[in-house]
N, C-alpha and C positions, 0 to 999 in steps of 0.2 A: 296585640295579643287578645281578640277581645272574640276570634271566632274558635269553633272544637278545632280546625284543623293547627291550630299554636298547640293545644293541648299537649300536655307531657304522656298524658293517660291514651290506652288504646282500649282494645271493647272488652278487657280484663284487665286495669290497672296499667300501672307502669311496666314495662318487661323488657328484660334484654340480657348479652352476656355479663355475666357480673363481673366485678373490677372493668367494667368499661363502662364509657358512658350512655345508655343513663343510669347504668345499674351498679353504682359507684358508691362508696359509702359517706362522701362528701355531699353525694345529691340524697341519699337515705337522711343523710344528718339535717339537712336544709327542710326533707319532709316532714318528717318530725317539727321541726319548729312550726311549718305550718300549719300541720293540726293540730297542734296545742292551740297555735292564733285560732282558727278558725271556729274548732271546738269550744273556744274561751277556758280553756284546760287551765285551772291553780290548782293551788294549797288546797281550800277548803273547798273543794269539788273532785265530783268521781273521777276514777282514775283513767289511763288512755290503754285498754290492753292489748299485746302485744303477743303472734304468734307465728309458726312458722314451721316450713315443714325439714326434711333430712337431708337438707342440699349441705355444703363442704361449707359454701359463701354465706350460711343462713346466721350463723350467730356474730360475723361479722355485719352483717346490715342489722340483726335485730338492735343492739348495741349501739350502732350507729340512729338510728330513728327515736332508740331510746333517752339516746345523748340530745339529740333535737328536741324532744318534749321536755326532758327535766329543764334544759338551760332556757328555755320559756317559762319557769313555774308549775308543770303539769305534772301530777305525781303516775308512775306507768307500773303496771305490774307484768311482768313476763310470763307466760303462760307456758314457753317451752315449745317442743314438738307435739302439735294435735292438726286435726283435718281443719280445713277450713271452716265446714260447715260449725264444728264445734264452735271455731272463733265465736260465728256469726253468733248461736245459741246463746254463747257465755257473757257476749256482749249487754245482750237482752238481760238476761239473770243476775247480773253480780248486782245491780248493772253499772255499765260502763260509759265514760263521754261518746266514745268509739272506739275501734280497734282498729290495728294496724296488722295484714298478713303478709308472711313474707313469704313467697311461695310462685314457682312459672308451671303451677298445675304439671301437665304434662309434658312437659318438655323434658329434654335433658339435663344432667344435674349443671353442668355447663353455666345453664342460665338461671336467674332466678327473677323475681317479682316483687313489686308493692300493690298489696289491692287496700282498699278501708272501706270499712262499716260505720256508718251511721251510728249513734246509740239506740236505734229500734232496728239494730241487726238488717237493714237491708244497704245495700252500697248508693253510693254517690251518685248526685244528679252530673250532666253534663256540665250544667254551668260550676256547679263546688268544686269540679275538678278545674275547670278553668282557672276559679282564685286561686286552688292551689297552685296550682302551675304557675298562676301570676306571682304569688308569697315566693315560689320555690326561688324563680330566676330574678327577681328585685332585692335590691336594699333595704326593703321599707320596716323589716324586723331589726334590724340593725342600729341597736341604742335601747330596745324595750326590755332587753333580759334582767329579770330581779338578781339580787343580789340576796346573800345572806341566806337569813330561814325562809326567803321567798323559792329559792331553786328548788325543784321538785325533786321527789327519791322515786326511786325504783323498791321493788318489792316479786318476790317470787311466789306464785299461783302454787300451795301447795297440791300433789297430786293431783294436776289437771285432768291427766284421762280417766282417772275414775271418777272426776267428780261431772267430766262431762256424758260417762257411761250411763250414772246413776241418773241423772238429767233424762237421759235416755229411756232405760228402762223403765221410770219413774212415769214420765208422763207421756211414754208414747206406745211404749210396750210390756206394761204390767200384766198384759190380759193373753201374750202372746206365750206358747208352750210349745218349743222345738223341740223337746223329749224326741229321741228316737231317730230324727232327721240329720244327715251327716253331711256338711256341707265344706266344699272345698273352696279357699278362698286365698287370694291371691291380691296383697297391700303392695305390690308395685316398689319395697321396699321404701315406703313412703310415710306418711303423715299417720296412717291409720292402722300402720303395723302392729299395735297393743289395743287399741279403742275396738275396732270391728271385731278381731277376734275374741276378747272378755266380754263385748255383748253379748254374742251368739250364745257363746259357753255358758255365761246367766243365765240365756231363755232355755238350757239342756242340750243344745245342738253339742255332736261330735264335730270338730274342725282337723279337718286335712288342710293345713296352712301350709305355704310355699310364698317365697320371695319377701319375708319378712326379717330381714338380717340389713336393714341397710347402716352403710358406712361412708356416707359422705358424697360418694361418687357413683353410685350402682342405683338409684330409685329412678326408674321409669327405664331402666335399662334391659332390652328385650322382655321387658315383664306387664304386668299391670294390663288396664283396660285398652290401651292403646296396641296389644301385642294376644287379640282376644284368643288366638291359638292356642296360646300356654294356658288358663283356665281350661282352655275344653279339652285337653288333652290330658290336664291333670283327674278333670272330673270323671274320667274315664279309669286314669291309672288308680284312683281310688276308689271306685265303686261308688261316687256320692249320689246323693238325691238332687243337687244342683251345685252352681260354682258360680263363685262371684269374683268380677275384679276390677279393683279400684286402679284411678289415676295416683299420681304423686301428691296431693292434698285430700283426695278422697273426697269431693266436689260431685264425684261423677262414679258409676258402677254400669260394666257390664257384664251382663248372662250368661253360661250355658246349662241348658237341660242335662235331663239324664242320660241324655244318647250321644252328648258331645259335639252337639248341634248350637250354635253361637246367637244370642237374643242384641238385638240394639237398642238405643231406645225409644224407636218407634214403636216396636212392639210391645215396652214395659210400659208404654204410652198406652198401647191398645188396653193389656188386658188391666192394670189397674184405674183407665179410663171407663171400662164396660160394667167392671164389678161394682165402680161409684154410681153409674148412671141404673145398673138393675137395682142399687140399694137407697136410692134419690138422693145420694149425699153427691153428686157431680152438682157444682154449681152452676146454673142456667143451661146444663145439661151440655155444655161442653170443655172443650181442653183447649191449648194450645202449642202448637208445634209450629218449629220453623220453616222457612221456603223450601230446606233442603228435607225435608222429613218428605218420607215415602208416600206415592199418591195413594198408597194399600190402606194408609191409613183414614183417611177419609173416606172410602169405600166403606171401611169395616166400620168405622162411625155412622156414619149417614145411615145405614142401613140396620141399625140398632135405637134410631132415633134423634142421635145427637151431633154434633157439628165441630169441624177443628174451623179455630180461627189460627190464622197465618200471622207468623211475625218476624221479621228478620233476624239474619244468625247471630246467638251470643244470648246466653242468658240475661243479661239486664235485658232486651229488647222483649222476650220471651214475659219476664217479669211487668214489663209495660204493658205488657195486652191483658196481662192478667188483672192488672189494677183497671185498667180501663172499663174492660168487661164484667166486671166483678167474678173473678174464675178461683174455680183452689186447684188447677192441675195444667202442669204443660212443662216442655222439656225439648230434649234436643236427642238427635238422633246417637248422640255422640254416648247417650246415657247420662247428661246433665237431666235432672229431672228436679222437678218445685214444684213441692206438697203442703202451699201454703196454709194449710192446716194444723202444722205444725212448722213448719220454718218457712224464711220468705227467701232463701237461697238454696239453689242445690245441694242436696245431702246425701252420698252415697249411699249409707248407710242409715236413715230414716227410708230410702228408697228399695231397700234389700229386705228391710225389715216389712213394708206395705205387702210386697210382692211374696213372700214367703207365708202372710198374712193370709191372703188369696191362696196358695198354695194346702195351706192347713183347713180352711173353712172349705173350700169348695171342696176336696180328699183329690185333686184332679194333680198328676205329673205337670209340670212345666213344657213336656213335653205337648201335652193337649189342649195346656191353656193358649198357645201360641198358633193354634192352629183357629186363632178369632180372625186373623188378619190375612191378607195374602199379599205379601209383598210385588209392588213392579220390581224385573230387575233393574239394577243400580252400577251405576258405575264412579267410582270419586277417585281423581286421580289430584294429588297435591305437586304442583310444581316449584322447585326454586327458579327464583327472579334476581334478576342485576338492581333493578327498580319496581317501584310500584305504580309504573305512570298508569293514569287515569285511561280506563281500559276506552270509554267512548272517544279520545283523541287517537285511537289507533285504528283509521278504518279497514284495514285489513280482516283485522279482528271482528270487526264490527260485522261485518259482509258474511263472516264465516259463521256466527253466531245466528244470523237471519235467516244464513241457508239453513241452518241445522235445525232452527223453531219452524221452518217452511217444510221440511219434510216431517218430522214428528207430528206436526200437527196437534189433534187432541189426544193423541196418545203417547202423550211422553213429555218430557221438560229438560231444559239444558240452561243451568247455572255457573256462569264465571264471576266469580269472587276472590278480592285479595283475604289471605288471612289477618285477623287484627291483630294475634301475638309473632308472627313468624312472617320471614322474607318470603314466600310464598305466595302462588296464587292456587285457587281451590276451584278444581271443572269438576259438578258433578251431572252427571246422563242419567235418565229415567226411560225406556219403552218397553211398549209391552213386550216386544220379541230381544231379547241379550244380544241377538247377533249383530243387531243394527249397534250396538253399543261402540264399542272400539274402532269399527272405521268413522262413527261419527266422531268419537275423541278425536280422533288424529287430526280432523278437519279442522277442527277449533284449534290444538296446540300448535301444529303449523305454523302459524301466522304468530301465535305467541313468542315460542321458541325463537323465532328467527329476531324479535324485534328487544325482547327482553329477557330470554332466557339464561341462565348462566352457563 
């Protein structure tokens, strides 16, 4: 067990259906012990917090991870339902050994997650997840649990979301004033159901909210950033100035304008990348976006001065280039976006707030500001798989994939990737003309389909 592929963890934590394995409350309970061990979590040391988003299975695993730390000695406080990013924040602030999120972002409520933070609020190296993984599946905790006044207590975080609002408003956006501006916003019936919308309403914004009712079973169902439709339809049916909408932990935000026109976040990329680099706060004068983010984007960059470095898909990877290069901006196409400037994980909602930011100073529509960039068309089609075999031992595949970079050439790019959270694999096509798009998909799935498809 000593390489990432033993790893329990995928490129967001642990995930799967819950009450199965790994998403079990037997294996939650085991984790817990391990970041206590790992953390060095007692008595007389900070506490391990613990949060989670509106899944059915969520207070069963929080409980269960809870139970893991206390029977190690680690005192935890629960935090309840908030966005991820908040965890990250609150971890920083109380502060905390680390936290523990229970949450499968976007997914369905079906399934659910373990991710953890560091106590400087950024997530785990590859190798910490390794010992955990190693703690989770051995014996070797077994005999170290105290006894008596050494077993740790639990403790409840009072009014977490406002105190992670005020967190908010306090030091990220005391200077901002939505008076006036009506914005339609759409919580995925998720984690940031109460947090995103008591923001806005501090800074004066009117909210047309929709899908903020969740009960267990409904967060990320037809709603949210993954279903970017419903915002742009609603921002229509309400006449707003813009719409926003979050995944199921609010990790992630996507756009639309005034016209009902849909932003991703290559675009949130662009213009809150251009506004830092006209005002010299972009650090070394560029960003970073992943292999999948639109080649428009570095067009629009280059061509204003500055540069996208590339880093492969998943924010921690996005987050490595940023440390490496000394960067404060990069994100993913998906609307994960890291403003390390203020936090060092995606924050929907520090991200909605930047870009509205831009919106108010410049006096320019969303609709105008977007017109920085020119998107290549695009095409991302997600497939289900039997397996995840290793796509270079398939040469079929392999051959389709050559022909496809041999006719695109330099205008255009063709990416097959497994996804890290879901049985899936992910083809996305870039050329300059759309039509070449779709007969070239089918070139590639072909040979997928028939070998691994379900």
């Amino acid at each position: 067990m000593s390489s990432i592929q033993s790893s329990l963890f995928g490129t967001d934590g642990i995930r799967g259906e819950a009450n199965r394995y790994p998403m079990t409350a037997q294996l939650a309970l085991r984790l817990g012990r391990a970041v206590a061990h790992h953390f060095k979590a007692r008595r007389d040391s900070a506490p391990i917090l613990i949060g989670r988003d509106t899944r059915q299975s969520g207070p069963m695993l929080e409980h269960a991870v809870a139970a893991g730390v206390t029977s190690m000695g680690g005192d935890v406080v629960l935090a309840g339902v908030l966005p991820t990013p908040a965890i990250a924040l609150l971890t920083r602030s109380m502060p905390a050994l680390a936290s523990v999120v229970i949450s499968a972002s976007h997914n369905s409520y079906e399934d659910n997650g373990l991710k953890i933070f560091q106590g400087n609020a950024r997530k785990c190296s590859d190798a910490t997840e390794i010992e955990l993984t190693n703690l989770i599946r051995s014996d070797v905790l077994d005999g170290q649990e105290p006894t008596g006044a050494g077993v740790g207590q639990i403790s409840l975080m009072e009014n977490a979301p406002r105190r992670y609002a005020d967190l908010v408003l306090e030091k990220f956006a005391s200077d901002l004033d939505l008076t006036g501006m009506k914005i339609a916003v759409d919580t995925a019936n998720g984690a940031a159901y109460r947090t995103t919308p008591n923001v806005l309403e501090s800074l004066g914004a009117t909210i047309a909210l929709i899908n903020n009712q969740p009960d267990g079973c409904n967060i990320n169902r037809k709603c949210g950033s993954t279903y970017p439709e419903i915002i742009a339809r609603h921002v229509l049916d309400a006449g707003a100035h813009v719409g926003l909408a979050h995944d199921g932990d609010a990790d992630r935000v996507i756009f639309a304008d005034e016209t009902g026109e849909v932003l991703d976040g290559d675009e949130v990329l662009a213009i809150l990348g251009l506004d830092l680099l006209r005002r010299g706060k972009l650090a070394n004068n560029a960003l970073v976006a992943t292999v999948m983010s639109n080649l428009g984007l570095d067009e629009c960059f280059n061509s204003a001065g500055g540069r996208v470095v590339r880093s492969a898909v998943g924010d921690r990877y996005v987050f490595e280039q940023m440390l490496l290069h000394e960067l404060n901006l990069g994100g993913e196409q998906s609307g994960h976006i890291i403003l390390r400037d203020y936090n060092d994980s995606g924050d929907g909602l520090l991200t909605a707030l930047q870009l509205l930011r831009v919106m108010r100073t410049s006096g320019k529509r969303l609709s105008e500001l977007r017109q920085c960039m020119r998107k290549y068309p695009q095409l991302l089609i997600n497939l289900a798989v039997k397996e995840k075999r290793p796509i270079e031992s398939m040469p079929e595949v392999v051959a389709a994939l050559q022909s496809v970079e041999k006719t695109l050439g330099q205008s255009g790019r063709v990416f097959l990737r497994y996804s890290g959270t879901e049985k899936k694999i992910r083809l996305l096509l870039e050329a300059r003309e759309e039509g070449q798009l779709q007969p070239l998909a089918e070139e590639v799935l072909k040979p997928v389909r028939a070998l691994i498809g379900c």
